[in-house]
NUGUVEX-167451 format. One line per field, with one value per residue (C-alpha): residue in three letters; residue number from 1; x, y, z. Coordinates in Angstrom, 1 decimal, padded with zeros to 4 digits, m for minus. Example, Ala and Ser with C-alpha at 12.3 -4.5 7.8 and 13.67 -1.06 7.14 Angstrom:
BEGIN
nutor <- ALA/SER
kevo <- 1/2
east <- 012.3/013.7
north <- m004.5/m001.1
up <- 007.8/007.1
//
This chain:
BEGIN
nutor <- UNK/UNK/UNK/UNK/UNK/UNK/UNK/UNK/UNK/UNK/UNK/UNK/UNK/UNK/UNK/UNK/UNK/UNK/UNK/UNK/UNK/UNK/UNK/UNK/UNK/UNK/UNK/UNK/UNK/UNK/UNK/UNK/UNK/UNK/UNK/UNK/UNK/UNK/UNK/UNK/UNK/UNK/UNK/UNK/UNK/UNK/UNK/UNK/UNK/UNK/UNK/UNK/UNK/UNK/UNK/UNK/UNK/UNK/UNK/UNK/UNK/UNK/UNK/UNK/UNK/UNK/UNK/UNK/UNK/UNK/UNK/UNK/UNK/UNK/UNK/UNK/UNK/UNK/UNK/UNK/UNK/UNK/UNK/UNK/UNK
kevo <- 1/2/3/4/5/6/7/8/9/10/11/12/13/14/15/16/17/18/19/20/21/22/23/24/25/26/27/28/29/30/31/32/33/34/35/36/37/38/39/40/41/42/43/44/45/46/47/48/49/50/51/52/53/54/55/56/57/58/59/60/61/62/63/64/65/66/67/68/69/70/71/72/73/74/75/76/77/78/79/80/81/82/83/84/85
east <- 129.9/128.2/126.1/125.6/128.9/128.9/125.9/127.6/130.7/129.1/127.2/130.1/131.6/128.3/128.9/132.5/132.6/129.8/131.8/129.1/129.0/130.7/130.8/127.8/126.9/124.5/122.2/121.9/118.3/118.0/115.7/117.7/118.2/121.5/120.5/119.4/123.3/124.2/125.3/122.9/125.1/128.7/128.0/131.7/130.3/127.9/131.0/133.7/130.6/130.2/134.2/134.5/131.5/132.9/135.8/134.1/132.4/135.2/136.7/133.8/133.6/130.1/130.4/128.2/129.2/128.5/128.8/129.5/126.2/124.4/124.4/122.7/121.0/118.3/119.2/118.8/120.9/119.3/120.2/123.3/123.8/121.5/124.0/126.7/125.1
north <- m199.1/m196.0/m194.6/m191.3/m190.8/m192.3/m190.5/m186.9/m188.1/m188.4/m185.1/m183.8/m185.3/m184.3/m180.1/m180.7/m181.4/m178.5/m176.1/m175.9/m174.6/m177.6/m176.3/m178.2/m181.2/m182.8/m180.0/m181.0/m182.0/m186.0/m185.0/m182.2/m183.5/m183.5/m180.5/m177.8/m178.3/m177.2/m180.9/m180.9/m178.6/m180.2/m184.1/m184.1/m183.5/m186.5/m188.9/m187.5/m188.1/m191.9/m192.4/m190.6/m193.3/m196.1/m195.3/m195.0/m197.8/m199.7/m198.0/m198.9/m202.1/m201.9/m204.4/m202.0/m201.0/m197.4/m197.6/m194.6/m193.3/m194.3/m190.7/m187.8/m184.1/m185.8/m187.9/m187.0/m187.1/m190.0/m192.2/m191.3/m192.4/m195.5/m196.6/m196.8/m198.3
up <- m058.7/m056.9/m059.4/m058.2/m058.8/m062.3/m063.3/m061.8/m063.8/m067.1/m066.5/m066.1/m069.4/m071.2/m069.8/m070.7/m074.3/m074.8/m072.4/m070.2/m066.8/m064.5/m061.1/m060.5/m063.2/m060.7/m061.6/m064.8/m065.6/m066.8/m069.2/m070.9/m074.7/m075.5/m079.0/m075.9/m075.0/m078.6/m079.3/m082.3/m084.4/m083.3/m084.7/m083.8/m079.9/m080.3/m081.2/m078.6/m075.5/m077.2/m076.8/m073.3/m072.1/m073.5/m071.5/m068.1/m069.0/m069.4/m066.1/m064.3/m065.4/m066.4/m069.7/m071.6/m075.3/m076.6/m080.5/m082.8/m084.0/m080.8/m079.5/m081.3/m080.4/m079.5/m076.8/m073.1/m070.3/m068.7/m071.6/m071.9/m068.0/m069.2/m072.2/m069.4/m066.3
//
């Protein structure tokens, strides 16, 4: 598992489900809570990142388990990386 790539794939997820800017999701600051993205008002944002980690996850074969609830406007973008590697 490379996980530079990982961590540049769930950026990408994160940008994704907010309809961020994607050309470049390694720019994205780690420390960039998840509410500056506008995930704060969209719960329904928090809960589609949770499934689309649990799936790379899973793809990755990482053994880690992302439960609903586990994400929230508050969290960064290093955890999010952190719940999967």
């Amino acid at each position: 598992m490379n996980k530079t790539i990982l961590s540049t794939q769930i950026k990408l997820e994160i940008l994704t489900i907010c309809s961020g800017p994607i050309s470049r999701p390694d720019n994205l600051i780690n420390q960039v809570q998840l509410f500056m993205l506008g995930y704060d008002d969209f719960e329904d944002w928090c809960r589609q990142l949770e499934k689309r980690l649990q799936l790379l996850a899973v793809e990755y074969q990482t053994g880690k388990e992302i439960a609903e609830g586990h994400i929230n406007g508050q969290t960064t973008v290093d955890q999010c990386i952190q719940m999967v590697v």
